[in-house]
VODORO-334679 format. One line per field, with one value per residue: x, y, z of N, C-alpha, C in turn. Coordinates in nm, 4 decimals, padded with zeros to 6 digits, m for minus. Example, Ala and Ser with C-alpha at 12.3 -4.5 7.8 and 13.67 -1.06 7.14 Angstrom:
2
n_x = [01.3190	01.2850]
n_y = [m00.5690	m00.2250]
n_z = [00.7800	00.7080]
ca_x = [01.2300	01.3670]
ca_y = [m00.4500	m00.1060]
ca_z = [00.7800	00.7140]
c_x = [01.3200	01.2900]
c_y = [m00.3300	00.0030]
c_z = [00.7800	00.7870]
***
This chain:
144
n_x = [m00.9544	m00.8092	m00.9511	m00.7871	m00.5822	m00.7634	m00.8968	m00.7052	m00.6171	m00.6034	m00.9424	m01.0044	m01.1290	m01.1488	m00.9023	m00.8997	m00.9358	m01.1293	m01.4208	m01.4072	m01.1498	m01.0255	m00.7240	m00.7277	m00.7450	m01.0383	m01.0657	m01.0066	m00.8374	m00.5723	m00.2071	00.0001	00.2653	00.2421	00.1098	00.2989	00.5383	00.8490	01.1110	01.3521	01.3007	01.0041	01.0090	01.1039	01.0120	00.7426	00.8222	00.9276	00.6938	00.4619	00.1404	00.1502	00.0927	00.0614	00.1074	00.1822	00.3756	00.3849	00.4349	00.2654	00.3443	00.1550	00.0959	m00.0679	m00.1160	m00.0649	m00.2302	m00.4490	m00.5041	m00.3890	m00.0795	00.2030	00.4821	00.7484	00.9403	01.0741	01.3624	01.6701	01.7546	01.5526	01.3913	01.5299	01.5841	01.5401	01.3466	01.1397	01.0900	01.0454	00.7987	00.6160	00.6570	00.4543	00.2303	00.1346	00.1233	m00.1051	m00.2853	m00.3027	m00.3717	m00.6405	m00.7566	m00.7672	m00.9300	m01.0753	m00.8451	m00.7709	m00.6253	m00.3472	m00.0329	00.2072	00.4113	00.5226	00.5940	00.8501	00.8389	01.1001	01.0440	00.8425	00.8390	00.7600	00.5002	00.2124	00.0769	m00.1786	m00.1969	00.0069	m00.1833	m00.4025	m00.2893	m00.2604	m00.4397	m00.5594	m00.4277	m00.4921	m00.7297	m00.7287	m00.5726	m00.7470	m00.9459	m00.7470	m00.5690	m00.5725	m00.9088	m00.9904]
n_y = [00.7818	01.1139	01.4099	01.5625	01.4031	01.2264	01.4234	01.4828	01.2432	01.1156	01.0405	00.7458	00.5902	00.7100	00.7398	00.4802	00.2558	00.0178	00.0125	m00.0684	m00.1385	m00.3026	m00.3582	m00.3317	m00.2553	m00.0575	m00.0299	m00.2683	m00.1092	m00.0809	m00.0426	m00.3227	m00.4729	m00.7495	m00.7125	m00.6698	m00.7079	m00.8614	m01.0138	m01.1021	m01.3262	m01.3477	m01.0947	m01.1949	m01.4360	m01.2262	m01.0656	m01.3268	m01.4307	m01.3403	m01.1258	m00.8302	m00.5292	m00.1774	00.1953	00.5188	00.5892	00.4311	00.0675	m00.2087	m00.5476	m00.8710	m01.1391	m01.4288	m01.4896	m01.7260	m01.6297	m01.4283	m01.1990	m00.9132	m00.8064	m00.5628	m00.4885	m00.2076	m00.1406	00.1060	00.2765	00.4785	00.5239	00.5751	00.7468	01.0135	01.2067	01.1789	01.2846	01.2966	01.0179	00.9161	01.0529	00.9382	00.6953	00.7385	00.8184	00.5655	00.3399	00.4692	00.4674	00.1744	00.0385	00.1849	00.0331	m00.2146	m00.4215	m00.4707	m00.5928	m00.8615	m01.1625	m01.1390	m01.0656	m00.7811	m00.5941	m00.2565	m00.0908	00.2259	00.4984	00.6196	00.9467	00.9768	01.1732	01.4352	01.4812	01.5415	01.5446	01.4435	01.3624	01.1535	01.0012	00.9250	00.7892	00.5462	00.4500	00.3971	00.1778	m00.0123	m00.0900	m00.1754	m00.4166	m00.5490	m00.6286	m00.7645	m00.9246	m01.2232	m01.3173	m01.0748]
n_z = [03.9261	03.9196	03.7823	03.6299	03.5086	03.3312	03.1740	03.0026	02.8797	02.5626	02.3223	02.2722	02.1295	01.9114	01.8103	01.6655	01.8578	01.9900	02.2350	02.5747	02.6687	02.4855	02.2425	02.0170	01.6432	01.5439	01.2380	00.9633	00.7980	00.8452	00.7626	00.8078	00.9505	00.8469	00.6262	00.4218	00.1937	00.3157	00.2839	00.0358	m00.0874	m00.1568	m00.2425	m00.5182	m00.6187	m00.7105	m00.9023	m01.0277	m01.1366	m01.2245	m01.2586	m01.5194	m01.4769	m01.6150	m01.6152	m01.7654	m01.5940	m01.3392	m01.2735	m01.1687	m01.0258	m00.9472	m00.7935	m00.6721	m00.3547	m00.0681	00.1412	00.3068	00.2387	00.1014	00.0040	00.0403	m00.1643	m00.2409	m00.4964	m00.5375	m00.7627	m00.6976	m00.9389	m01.1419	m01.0378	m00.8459	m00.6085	m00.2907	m00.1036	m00.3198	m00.3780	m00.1606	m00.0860	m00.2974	m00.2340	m00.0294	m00.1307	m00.2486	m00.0801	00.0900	m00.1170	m00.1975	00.1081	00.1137	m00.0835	m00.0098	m00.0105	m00.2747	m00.3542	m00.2587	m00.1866	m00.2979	m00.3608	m00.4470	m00.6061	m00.6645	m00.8867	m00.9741	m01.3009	m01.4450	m01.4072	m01.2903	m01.0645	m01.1415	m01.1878	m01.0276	m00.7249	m00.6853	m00.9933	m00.9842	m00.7988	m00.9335	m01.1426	m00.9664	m00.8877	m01.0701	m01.2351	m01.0021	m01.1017	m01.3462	m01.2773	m01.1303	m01.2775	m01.5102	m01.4025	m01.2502	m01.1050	m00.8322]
ca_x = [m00.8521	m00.8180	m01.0473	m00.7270	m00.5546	m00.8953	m00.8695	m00.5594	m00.5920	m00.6935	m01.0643	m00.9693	m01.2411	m01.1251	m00.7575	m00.9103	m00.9112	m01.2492	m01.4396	m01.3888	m01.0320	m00.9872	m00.6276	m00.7267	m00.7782	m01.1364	m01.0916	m00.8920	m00.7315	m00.4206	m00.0817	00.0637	00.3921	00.1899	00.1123	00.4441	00.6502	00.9608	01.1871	01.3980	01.2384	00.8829	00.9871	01.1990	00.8620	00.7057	00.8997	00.9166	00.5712	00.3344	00.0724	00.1712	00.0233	00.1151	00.0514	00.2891	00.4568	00.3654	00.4318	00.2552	00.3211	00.0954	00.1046	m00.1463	m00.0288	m00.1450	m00.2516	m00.6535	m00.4910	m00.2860	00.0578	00.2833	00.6419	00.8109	01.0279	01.1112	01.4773	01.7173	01.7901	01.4478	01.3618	01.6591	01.6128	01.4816	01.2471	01.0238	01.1001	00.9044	00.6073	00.6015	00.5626	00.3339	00.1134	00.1448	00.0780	m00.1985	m00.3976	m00.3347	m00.4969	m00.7805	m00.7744	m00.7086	m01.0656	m01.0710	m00.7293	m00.7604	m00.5058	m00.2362	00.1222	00.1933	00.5150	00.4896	00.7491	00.7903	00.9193	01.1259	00.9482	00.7005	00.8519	00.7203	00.4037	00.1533	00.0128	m00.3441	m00.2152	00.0394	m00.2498	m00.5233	m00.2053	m00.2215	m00.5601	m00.6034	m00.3317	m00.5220	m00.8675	m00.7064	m00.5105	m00.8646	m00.9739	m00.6531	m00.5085	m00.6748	m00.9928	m00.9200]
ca_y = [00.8573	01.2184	01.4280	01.6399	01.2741	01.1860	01.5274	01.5004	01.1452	01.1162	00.9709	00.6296	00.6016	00.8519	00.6935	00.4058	00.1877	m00.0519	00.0447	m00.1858	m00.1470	m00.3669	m00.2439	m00.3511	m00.1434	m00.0255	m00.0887	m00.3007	m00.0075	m00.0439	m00.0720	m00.3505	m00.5312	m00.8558	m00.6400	m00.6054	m00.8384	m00.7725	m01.1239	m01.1243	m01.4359	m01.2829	m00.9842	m01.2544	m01.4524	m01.1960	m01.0889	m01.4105	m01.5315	m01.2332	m01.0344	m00.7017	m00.3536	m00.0524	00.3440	00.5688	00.6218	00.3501	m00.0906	m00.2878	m00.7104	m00.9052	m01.3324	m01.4869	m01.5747	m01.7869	m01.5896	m01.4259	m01.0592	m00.8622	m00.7686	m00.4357	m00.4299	m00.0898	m00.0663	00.3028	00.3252	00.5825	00.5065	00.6473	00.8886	01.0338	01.3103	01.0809	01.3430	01.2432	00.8630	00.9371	01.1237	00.8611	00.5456	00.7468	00.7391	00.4221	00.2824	00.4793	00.3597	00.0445	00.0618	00.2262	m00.0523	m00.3474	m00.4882	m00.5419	m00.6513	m00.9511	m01.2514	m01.1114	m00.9856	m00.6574	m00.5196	m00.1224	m00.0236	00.3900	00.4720	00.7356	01.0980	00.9788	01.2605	01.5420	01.4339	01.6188	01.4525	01.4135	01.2809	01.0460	00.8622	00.8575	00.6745	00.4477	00.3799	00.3600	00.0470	m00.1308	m00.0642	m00.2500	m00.5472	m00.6200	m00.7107	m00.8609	m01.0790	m01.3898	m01.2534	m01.0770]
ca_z = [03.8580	03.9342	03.6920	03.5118	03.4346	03.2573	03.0732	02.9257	02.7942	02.4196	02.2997	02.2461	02.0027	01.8173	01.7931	01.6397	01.9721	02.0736	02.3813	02.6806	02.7284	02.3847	02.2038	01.8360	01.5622	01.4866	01.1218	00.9010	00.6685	00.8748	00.6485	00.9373	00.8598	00.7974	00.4792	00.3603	00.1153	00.3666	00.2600	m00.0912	m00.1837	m00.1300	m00.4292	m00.6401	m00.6428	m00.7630	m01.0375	m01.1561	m01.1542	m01.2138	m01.3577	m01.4941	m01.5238	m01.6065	m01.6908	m01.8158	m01.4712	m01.2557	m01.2986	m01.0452	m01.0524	m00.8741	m00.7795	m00.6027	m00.2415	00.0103	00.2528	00.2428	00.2795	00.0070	00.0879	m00.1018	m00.1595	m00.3071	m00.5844	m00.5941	m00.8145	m00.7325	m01.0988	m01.1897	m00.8956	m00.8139	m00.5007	m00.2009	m00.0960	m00.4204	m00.3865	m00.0474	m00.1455	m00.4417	m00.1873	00.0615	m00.2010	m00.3002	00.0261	00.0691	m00.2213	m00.1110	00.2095	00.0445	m00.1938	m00.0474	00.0120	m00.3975	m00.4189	m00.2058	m00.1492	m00.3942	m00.3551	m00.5252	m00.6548	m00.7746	m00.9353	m01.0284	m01.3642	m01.4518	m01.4471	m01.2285	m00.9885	m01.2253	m01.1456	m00.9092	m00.6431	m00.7810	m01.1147	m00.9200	m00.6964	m01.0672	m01.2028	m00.9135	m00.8427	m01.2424	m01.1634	m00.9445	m01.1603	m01.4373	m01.2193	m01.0613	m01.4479	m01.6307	m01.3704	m01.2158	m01.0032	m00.6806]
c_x = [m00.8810	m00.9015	m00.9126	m00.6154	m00.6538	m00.8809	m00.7996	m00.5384	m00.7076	m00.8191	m00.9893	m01.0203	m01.2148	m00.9754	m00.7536	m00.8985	m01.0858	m01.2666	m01.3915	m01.2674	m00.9482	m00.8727	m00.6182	m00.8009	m00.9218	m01.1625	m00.9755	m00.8175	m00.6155	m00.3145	00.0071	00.2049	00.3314	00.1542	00.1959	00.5146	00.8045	01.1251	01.2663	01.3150	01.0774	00.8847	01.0531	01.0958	00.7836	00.7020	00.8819	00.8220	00.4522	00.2696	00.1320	00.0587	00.0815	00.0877	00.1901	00.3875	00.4947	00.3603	00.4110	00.2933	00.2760	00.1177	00.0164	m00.0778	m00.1952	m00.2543	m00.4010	m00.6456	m00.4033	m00.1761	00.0983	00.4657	00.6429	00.9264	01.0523	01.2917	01.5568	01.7551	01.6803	01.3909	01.4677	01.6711	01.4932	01.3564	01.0940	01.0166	00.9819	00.8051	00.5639	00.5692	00.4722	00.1949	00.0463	00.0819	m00.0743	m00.3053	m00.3854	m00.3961	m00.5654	m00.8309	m00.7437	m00.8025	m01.1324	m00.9392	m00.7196	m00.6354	m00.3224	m00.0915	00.1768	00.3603	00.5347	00.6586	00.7145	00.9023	00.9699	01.0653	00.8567	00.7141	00.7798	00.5675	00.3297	00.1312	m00.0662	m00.2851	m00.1307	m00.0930	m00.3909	m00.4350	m00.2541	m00.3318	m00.6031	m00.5344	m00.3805	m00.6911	m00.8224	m00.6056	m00.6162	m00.9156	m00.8883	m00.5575	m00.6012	m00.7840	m00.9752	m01.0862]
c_y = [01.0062	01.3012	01.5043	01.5176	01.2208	01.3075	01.5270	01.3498	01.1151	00.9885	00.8513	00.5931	00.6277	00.8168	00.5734	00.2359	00.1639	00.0249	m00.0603	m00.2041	m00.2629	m00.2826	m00.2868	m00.2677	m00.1888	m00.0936	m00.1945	m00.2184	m00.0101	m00.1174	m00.1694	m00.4109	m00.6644	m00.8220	m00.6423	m00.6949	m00.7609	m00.8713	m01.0956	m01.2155	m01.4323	m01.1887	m01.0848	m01.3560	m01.3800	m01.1347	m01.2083	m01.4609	m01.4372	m01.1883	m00.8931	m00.6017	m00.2573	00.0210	00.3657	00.5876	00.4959	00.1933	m00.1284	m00.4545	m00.7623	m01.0590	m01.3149	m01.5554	m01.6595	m01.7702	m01.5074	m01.2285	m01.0237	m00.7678	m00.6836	m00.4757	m00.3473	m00.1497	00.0214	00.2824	00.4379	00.6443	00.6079	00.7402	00.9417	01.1259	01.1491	01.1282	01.2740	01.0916	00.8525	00.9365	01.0279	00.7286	00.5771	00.7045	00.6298	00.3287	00.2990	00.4908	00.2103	m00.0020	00.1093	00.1321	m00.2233	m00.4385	m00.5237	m00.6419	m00.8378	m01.0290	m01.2339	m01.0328	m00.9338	m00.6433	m00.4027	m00.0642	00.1282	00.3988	00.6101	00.8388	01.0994	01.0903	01.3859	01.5396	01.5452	01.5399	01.3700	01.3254	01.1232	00.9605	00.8579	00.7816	00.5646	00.3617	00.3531	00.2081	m00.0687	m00.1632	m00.2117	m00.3960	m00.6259	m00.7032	m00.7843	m00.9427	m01.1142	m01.2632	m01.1976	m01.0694]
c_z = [03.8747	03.8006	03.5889	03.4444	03.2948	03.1315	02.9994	02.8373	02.6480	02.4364	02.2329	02.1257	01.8676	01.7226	01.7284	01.7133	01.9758	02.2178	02.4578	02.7125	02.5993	02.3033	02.0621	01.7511	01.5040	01.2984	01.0069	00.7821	00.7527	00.7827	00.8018	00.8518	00.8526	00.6222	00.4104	00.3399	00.1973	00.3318	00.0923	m00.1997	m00.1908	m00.2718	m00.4792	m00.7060	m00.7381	m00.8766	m01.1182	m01.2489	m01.1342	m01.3378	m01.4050	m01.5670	m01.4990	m01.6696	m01.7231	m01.7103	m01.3560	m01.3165	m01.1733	m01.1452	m00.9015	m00.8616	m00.6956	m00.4795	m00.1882	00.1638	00.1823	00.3058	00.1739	00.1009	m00.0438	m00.0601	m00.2781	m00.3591	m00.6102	m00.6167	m00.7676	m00.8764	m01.1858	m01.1352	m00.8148	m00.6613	m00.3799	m00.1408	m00.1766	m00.4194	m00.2584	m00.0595	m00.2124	m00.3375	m00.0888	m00.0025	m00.2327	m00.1910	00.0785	00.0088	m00.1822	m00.0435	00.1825	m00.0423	m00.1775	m00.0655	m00.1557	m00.4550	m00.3467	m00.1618	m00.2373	m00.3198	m00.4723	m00.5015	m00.6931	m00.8120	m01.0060	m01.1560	m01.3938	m01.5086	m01.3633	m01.1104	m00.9950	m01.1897	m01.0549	m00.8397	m00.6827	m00.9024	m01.0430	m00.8747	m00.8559	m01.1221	m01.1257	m00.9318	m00.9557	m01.2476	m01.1203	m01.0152	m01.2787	m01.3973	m01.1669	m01.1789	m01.5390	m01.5475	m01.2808	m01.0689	m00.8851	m00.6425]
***
């Protein structure tokens, strides 16, 4: 391969890519769509048949699936978060506590629901809501 081809292509490594020409991700913090309650009857499940928790801003519900990986589906309201901008910011977060968090959460399927005001919020206090969330779902529903 010419040497300014070689130059120009990113550290693989670095991109979260195996040596050896392997194209799987280095670590499992990826948010994949195997993660993701994406079916109706996946959130109607969990509604029906869950744990709940919740802060002043934030309701997660959790069920026990069958699978040996925890999965998220979003509830963000326009009803309760009204500019879409903040409905955004509000499930980046969300997601990313998750993936920071899933390695306690285990086999479960998660619901978060945001409640109104939670826009007002800073960042910082948004993700101590969250991760306060999953602190107290690890202890009051069934073991993860």
């Amino acid at each position: 391969m010419p040497r300014d081809v070689l130059a120009s292509q990113p550290d693989l490594a670095r991109l979260g890519f195996k040596s050896g020409g392997e194209a799987g991700p280095v670590g499992s913090l990826r948010f994949t769509r195997l993660q993701r309650l994406l079916k109706p009857s996946e959130f109607k499940l969990v509604f029906t048949e869950s744990c709940r928790v919740s802060s002043s801003h934030i309701t997660m519900l959790a069920v026990k699936n069958h699978l040996c990986q925890p999965r998220l589906g979003l509830a963000i309201s326009k009803r309760n978060v009204k500019l879409a901008t903040n409905r955004n910011l509000i499930k980046r977060e969300i997601r990313e506590s998750f993936r920071l968090h899933q390695a306690i959460i285990g086999g479960f399927d998660v619901v978060v629901m945001a409640k109104a005001g939670s826009e007002l919020l800073s960042r910082s206090e948004l993700r101590q809501q969250i991760d306060g969330c999953w602190q107290k779902m690890s202890k009051r529903c069934e073991p993860f």
